[in-house]
Residue, then its C-alpha position, 0 to 999 in steps of 0.5 A: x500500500x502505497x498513499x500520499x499521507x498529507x493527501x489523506x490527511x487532507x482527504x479523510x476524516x479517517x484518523x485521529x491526531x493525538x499530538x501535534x506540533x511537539x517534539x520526536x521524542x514527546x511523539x516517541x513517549x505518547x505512542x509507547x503510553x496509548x498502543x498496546x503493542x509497540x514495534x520499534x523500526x529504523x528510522x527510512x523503513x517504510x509503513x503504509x508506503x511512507x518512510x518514516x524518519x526520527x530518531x532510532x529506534x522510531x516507535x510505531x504503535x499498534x491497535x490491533x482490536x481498533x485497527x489502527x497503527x499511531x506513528x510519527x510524522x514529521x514535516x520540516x518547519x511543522x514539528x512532529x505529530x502522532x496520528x493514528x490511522x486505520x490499517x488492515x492485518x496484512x499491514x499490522x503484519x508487515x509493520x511486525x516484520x520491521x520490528x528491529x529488537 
């Protein structure tokens, strides 16, 4: 699965913004508190197509019984935000591959 995340963000209604305009390492923290599982990932691997940047491990939170993964996004000049999207088991799946122990 391959999307433009700021053309979601803008097209759909579809997710959730827990924290905006903060720092990596507060986005870090609040996906660690809120998910129930958390898979860390190297900082460039890819989730829903988008590389995810930040600094190492990079945390990725999953939901499985929402269906939903919380990530950090970060857009130069914007800060870093956690959004929690919807995402189907085949993705929950290739997000657990990534996870580097």
């Amino acid at each position: 699965m391959s999307f433009c995340l700021d053309t979601y963000l803008q097209q759909s209604d579809d997710y959730e913004i827990l924290a905006s305009k903060t720092g990596f390492k507060d986005c870090a923290k609040i996906i660690r508190s809120k998910a129930p599982e958390v898979v860390n990932i190297k900082p460039g691997d890819e989730v829903l197509g988008v590389r995810v940047i930040g600094i190492p491990p990079v945390p990725i939170g999953i939901n499985e019984s929402k269906g939903t993964a919380l990530i950090p996004y970060t857009k130069p000049c914007h800060g870093s935000a956690v959004i929690e999207l919807p995402v189907d088991a085949e993705e929950i799946e290739r997000i657990r591959k990534l996870n580097n122990k």
